[in-house]
Structures are given as C-alpha cells and as structure tokens.
C-alpha positions in Angstrom: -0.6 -16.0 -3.5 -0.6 -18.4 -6.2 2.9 -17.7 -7.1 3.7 -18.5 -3.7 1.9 -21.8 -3.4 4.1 -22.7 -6.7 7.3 -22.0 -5.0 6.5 -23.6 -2.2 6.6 -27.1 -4.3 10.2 -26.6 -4.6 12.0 -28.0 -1.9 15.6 -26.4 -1.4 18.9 -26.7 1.0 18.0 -24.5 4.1 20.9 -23.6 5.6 21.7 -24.2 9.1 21.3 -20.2 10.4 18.2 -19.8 8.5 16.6 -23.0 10.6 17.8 -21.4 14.0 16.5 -17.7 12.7 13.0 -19.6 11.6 12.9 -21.2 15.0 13.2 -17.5 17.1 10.3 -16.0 15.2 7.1 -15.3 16.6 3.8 -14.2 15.8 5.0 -10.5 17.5 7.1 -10.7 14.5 5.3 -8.4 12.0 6.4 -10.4 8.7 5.8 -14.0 10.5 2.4 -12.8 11.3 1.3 -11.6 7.9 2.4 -14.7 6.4 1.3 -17.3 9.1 -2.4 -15.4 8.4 -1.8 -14.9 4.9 -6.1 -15.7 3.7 -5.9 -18.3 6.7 -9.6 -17.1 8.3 -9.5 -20.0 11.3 -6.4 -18.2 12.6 -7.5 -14.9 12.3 -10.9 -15.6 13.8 -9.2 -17.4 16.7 -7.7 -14.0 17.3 -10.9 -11.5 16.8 -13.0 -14.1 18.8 -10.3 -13.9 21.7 -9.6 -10.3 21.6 -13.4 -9.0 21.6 -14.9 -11.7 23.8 -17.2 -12.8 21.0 -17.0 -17.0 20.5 -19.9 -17.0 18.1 -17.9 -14.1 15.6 -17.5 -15.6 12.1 -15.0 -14.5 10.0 -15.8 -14.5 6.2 -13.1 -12.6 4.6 -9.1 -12.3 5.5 -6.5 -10.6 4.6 -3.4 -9.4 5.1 -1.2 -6.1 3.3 -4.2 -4.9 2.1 -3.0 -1.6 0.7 -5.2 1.5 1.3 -4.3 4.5 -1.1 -5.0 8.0 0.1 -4.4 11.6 -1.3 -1.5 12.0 -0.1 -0.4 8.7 1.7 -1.1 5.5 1.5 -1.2 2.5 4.3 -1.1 -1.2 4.2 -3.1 -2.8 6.9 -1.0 -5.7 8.8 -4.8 -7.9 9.2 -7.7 -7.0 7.6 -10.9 -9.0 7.9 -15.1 -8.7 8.0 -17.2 -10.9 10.0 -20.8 -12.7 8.9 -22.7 -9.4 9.9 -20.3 -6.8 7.8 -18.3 -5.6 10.6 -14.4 -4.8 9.4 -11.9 -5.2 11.5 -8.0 -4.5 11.2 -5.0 -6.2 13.3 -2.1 -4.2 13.8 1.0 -6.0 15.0 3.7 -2.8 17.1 6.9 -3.5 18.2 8.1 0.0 18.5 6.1 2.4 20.1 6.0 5.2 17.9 4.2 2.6 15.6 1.2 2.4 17.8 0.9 6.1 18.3 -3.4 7.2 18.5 -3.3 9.2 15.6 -2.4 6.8 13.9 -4.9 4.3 15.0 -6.9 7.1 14.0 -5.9 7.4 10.8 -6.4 4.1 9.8 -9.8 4.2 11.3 -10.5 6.8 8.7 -8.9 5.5 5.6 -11.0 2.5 6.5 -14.1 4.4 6.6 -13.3 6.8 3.3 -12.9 3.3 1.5 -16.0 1.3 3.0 -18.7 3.9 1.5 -19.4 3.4 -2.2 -20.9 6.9 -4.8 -24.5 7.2 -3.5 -25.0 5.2 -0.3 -25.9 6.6 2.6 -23.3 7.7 5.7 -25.8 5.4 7.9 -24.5 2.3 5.4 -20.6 2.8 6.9 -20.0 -0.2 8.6 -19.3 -0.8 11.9 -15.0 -0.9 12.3 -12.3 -2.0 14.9 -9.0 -1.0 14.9 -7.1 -3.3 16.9 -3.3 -2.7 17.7 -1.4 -5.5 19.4 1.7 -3.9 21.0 5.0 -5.3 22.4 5.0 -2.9 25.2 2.4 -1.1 27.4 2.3 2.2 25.3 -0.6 3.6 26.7 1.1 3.1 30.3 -2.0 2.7 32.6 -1.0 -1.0 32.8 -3.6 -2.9 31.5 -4.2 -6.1 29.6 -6.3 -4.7 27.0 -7.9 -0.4 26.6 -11.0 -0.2 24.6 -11.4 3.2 23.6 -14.7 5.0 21.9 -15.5 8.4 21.5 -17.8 9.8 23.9 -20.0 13.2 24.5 -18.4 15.0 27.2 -21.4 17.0 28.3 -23.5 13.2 29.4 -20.6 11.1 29.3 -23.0 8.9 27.1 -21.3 7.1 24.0 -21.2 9.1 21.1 -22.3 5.5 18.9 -20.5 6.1 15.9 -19.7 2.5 15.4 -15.9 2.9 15.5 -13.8 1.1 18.2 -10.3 1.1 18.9 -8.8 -1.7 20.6 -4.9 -1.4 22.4 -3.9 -5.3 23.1 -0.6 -4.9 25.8 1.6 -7.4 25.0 3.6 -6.8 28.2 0.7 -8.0 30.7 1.6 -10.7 33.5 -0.3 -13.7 32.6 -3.5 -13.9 34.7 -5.1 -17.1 33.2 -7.3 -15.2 31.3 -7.9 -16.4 27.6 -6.4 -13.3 26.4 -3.1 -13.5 28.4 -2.9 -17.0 26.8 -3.3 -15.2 23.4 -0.4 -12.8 23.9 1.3 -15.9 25.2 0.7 -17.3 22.0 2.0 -14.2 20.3 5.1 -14.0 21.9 6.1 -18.0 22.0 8.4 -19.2 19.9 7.4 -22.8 20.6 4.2 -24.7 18.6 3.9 -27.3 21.6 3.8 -24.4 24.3 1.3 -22.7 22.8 -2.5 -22.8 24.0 -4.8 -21.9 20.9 -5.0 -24.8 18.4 -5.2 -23.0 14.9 -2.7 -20.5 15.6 -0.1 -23.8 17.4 -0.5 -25.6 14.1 -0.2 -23.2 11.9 3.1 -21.8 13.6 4.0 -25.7 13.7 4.0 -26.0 10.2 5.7 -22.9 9.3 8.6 -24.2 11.8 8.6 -27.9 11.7 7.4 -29.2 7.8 10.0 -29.1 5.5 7.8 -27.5 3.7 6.3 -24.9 5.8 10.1 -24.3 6.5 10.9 -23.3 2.8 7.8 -20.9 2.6 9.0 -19.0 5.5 12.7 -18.9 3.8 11.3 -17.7 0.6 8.9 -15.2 1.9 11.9 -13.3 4.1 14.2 -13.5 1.0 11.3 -11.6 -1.4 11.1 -8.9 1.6 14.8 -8.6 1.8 15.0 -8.2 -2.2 12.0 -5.5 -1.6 13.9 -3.6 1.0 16.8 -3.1 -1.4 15.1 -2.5 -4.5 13.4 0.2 -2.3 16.3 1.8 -1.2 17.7 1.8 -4.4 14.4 3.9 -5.9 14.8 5.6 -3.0 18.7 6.6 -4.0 17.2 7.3 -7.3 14.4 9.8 -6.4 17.0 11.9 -4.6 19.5 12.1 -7.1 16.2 13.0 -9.8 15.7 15.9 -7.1 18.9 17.4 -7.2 18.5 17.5 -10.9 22.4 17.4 -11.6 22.8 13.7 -13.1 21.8 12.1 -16.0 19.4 9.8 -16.5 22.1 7.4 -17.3 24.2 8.8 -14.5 21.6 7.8 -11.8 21.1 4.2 -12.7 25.0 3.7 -12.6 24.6 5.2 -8.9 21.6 3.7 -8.1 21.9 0.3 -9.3 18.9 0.5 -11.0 18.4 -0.7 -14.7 17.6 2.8 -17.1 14.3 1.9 -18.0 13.5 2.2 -13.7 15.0 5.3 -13.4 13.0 6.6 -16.8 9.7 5.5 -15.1 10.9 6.8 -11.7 11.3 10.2 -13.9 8.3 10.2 -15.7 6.3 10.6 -12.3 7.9 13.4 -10.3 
C-alpha cells in the first residue's frame, strides 16, 4: 500500500481510452471494487451496515485480497473486515455465476473458520462469520433482493446456531426504494453524482474525476495486467517442467521467463 500511495504522487499522460475505460467501471467491477475499498473502512461499513440492516455496526478492521492458504488451495477474499464486537465478515463481488456457486460460499466459510481459531482456544472462541456474495445476476433464481441462508435442524426446523451466515445480495433486483436496492444501484452506476450513499459516491468520484484518483486507477489495472502475463508465463513454464523434455534453459527461451524463474519454478515441483 505504501508503494502505491508513492506512485500515486507521480502524475502521468492518461491517454484518451484509458479516461473513457475509467469512466465505464463500476463497483460490480471486481478490480474497481478491491481498490476503491482498498483499507477504506467508511466505505466498507456503509456496505455491511446496508446489507445486514445494522446502522449501529462498526467496522474496525478492512481489507481487501486477503490471501487464505489451505492444504491444498488457497483463496483470496475480495473484502474482508471485523466489526467492534469480533464478528468477521467477507464481501464477495460475482459476475459469472459459476463464481458464486454454494460450495464455494461454503468453502470460504470454512477457510475462515480454520484460520480464526488459534493452538489451544476453545471451538466456543470461533467467531461469529458472514459470507456475503454480491452477484450480477439472480443465481439462486427464486427472485429475491437479498437470501439469507443458515443451517438449520431438520427434525424442529429450529436454527442450528452455529454462528455462520451466508448472505446472497441479487444484483439483478428491480429497484423498490429500499436502502438496499439503492446499494446495488450504487454498485452498478457508473456515475458519482447518481449515486445515493455518500462514502461510496466520493470515493468512486475521486477514483474518476481527480487527476489523481484517475492515475491510481491507471496504475493499479496496468500492475494486474503485468500479473496476468507473468502468470501465464509461470503457467507456460510449469507445463513445459511437466513434460520433462526441455531444458532448463530451453523453457525460459519459451516461456519468457528469466532462468533464475524457471530454476525456482523447478525447485518446487
């Protein structure tokens, strides 16, 4: 973050496309969102208060991309943030469908939990969690604004109580003047000025309308894009290591990686 704060002193030329590309983002826009919350805890809080119904919930922590690692994969959660009272909750942002799948609401209910316990304390200490995934479409299809869903004991239809919630947030639902229709409003504008919640508008104005905020957002898609194709290019890599009939030397030349990369890439399969 403080690398980013030092770039964003340096004003550059933005060219004419990236301006117009800038100005069609919006929060539904997984990579937008992460950076307009980016430790920003009046923004995020706007959101949880909205979503959950709770005006008096205070947000103490904020993050986002906070990386999970697991035995055998690993996750990075789009939002992730606790409340005054311990409470963890993660945002989700789904475009496609497939992204927003149960299980893997599930999962990340779980890899919260296996993370939130330290050696020695008691299963009773596991804080209470919300998984909260804010879709594009209606994937659950029952057309609703918003599916809260807990587990439950069949045999009383009584709450099971386990303190873990999972929240579906359709961002297809017809505006009904309710406060969270003007949230996925919010989500989906592209405009500062036609949006309803205050911290999110500014925020979203200065990412689109300082010169400054401007550059951030230009510099923050330019790192993913260099991500994405140093990632393909391990990617290349690790599959030319697996068919085991290059060089070391060979790869990189294919790969257009440097031969140090491909060495560490070796050294861990």
């Amino acid at each position: 973050m403080a690398e980013r704060k030092a770039k964003k002193r340096v004003m550059k030329k933005i060219t004419l496309q990236t301006r117009e590309e800038i100005q069609k983002l919006t929060l539904m826009n997984n990579a937008f969102m992460n950076l307009a919350l980016e430790d920003n805890i009046p923004c995020v809080e706007e959101m949880l208060q909205t979503i959950l119904h709770k005006p008096d919930l205070v947000v103490k922590t904020a993050r986002t991309q906070k990386m999970y690692q697991g035995f055998k994969r690993s996750i990075y959660l789009d939002i992730y943030a606790e409340d005054s009272k311990g409470v963890i909750y993660n945002i989700e942002i789904q475009q496609a469908d497939e992204g927003a799948d149960p299980r893997r609401a599930r999962f990340h209910n779980g890899m919260i939990d296996v993370h939130s316990l330290k050696a020695g304390q008691d299963f009773q200490e596991l804080p209470e969690c919300y998984v909260i995934f804010v879709t594009l479409n209606d994937v659950l299809g029952l057309n609703k604004t918003i599916y809260t869903i807990h587990r439950y004991i069949d045999e009383q239809l009584e709450p099971f109580n386990d303190g873990s919630h999972i929240i579906y947030v359709n961002g297809s639902a017809k505006d009904d003047g309710t406060e969270i229709c003007k949230l996925i409003h919010d989500l989906r504008c592209t405009k500062a000025d036609e949006m309803y919640f205050p911290r999110l508008a500014a925020r979203v104005k200065f990412l689109k309308e300082d010169e400054e905020g401007i550059t951030m957002v230009s510099d923050y898609f330019e790192e993913l894009q260099k991500k994405a194709v140093e990632q393909e290019k391990e990617s290349i890599a690790i599959q030319l290591l697996r068919l085991g009939k290059l060089t070391l030397e060979e790869i990189a030349k294919c790969s257009g990686l440097t031969l140090k990369k491909v060495q560490i890439l070796s050294s861990t399969m």
